[in-house]
N, C-alpha and C positions, 0 to 999 in steps of 0.2 A: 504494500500500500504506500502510493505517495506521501513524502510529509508535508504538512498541510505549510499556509504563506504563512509569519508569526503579521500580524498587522499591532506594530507600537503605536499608542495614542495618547492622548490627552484630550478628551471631549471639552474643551477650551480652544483647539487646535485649528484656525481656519481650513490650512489646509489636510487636517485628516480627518475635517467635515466633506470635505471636498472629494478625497479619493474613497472614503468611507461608502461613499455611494454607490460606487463603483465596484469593491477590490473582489467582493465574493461572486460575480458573475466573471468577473476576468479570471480570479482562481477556479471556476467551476468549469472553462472551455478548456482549462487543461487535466481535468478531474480531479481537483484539489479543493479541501477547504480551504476554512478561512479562521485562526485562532487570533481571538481577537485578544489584544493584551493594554488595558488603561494602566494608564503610567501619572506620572503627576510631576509635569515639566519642570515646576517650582524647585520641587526635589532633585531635578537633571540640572537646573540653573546653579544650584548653590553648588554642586561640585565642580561644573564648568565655567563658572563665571560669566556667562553668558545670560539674555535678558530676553525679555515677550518683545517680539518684533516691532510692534511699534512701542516701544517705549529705548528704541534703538535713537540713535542723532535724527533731528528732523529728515535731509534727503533721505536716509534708509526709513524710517518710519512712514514717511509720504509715499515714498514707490511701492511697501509692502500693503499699504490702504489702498492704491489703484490695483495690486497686482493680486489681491484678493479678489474684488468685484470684477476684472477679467478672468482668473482664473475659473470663476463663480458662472462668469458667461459661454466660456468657454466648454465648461462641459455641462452647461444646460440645467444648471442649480441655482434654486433660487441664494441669493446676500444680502444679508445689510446687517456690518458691523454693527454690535450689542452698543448700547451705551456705554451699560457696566460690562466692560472688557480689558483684560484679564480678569477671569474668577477662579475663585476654589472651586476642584470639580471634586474635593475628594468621598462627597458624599455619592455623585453619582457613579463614581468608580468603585465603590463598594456594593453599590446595585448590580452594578455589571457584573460583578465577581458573583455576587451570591445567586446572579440570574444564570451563571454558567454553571450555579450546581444543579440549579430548577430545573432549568429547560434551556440545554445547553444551542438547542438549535435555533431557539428566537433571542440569539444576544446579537445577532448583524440589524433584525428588522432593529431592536433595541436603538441601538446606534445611533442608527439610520434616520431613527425616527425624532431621539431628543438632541443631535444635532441637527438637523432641519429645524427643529423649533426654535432652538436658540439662535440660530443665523437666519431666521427669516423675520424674526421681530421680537418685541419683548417676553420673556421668560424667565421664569426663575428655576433657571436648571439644578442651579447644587440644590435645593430645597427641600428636604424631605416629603412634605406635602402633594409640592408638586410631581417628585419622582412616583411616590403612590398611585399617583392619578396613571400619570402614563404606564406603570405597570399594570392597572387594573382595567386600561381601556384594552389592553391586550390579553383579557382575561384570567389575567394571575392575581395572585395575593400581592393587593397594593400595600397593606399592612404588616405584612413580612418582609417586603420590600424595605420600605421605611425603617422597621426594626434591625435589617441589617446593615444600616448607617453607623450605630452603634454597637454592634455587636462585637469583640475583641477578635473574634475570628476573623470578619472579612478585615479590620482595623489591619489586623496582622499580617494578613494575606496581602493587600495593599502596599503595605510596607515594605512590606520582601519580595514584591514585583517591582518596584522603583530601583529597591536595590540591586536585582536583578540587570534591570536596566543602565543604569551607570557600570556594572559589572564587565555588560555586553561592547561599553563605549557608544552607547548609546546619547544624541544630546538634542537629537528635534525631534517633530514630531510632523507627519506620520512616518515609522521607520519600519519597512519595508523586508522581512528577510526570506529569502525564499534557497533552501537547502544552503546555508550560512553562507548565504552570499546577502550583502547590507543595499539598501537603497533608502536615500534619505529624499523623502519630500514628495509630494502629489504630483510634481515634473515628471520623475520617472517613472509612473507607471506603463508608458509604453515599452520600459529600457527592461521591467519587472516581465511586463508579457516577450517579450522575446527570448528571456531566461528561462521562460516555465515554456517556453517553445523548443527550444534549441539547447538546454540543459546547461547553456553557458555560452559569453563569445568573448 
């Protein structure tokens, strides 16, 4: 059996809202899944020294605000930069985690679903409340959901996926690995499909 794409994130992440959309139909034409893995950039910053894009120098900060809303057009997704942006996502990344024990195969719709919300207008994604809802308009326990914001297990698991992450050299977001070969950022995913085609070039 194929080993599945790893897809690194931060549901904060423009652009791994952007390939998010994407990565599980392009891993599926080469009969692969898709292991989704939320990370929490914050925690990749402080080891690399590195900062949320736009809070880069203005020219780098201004080119990453148009090159969102192009990218955004480009593959036919809705945008529009949060107000409050950068957020903590770590509550909804503990969702995610605990929704890969649930039902491991709706954590891409998962995704999919509450990063389009946040990048389409206002939301209150880290929320507990609101994670609820969106867990329960999908027919699961929205209140199990919620409860696993705090629960020390997914706290834990969370934790030791970041550190994982800085482990791997890991430092943007979305990172891309596809049989430990690394691709950094929503640009390459055509560079990713021609890997999961051609086994390498």
């Amino acid at each position: 059996m194929k080993a599945p794409v790893e897809f690194w994130f931060d549901f904060v992440s423009p652009y791994a809202y952007i390939a998010a959309q994407s990565i599980e139909q392009l891993a599926a034409r080469y009969e692969r899944e898709v292991s989704w893995k939320p990370m929490l950039l914050g925690a990749v910053f402080k080891v690399t020294g590195s900062s949320p894009l736009t809070m880069r120098p203005p020219q780098m900060a201004d080119y990453f605000k148009h090159d969102f809303l192009r990218s955004a057009r480009y593959a036919g997704v809705p945008f529009v930069l949060p107000e409050l942006f950068p957020i903590a996502t770590q509550n909804t990344s503990r969702v995610c985690l605990w929704l890969q024990d649930i039902a491991p195969q709706r954590v891409g719709e998962f995704v999919r679903q509450v990063t389009r919300a946040y990048f389409s207008g206002p939301t209150a994604l880290n929320d507990t409340g609101w994670l609820a809802s969106q867990i329960a308009a999908m027919g699961l326990d929205g209140a199990a959901a919620a409860a696993a914001c705090d629960d020390p297990q997914y706290k834990e698991a969370l934790k030791a996926q970041c550190e994982q992450a800085i482990e791997k050299g890991i430092f943007g977001a979305p990172w891309i690995i596809v049989d430990g070969e690394s691709f950094w950022g929503n640009d390459r995913l055509p560079q990713v499909e021609q890997w999961l085609a051609k086994g390498g070039f």
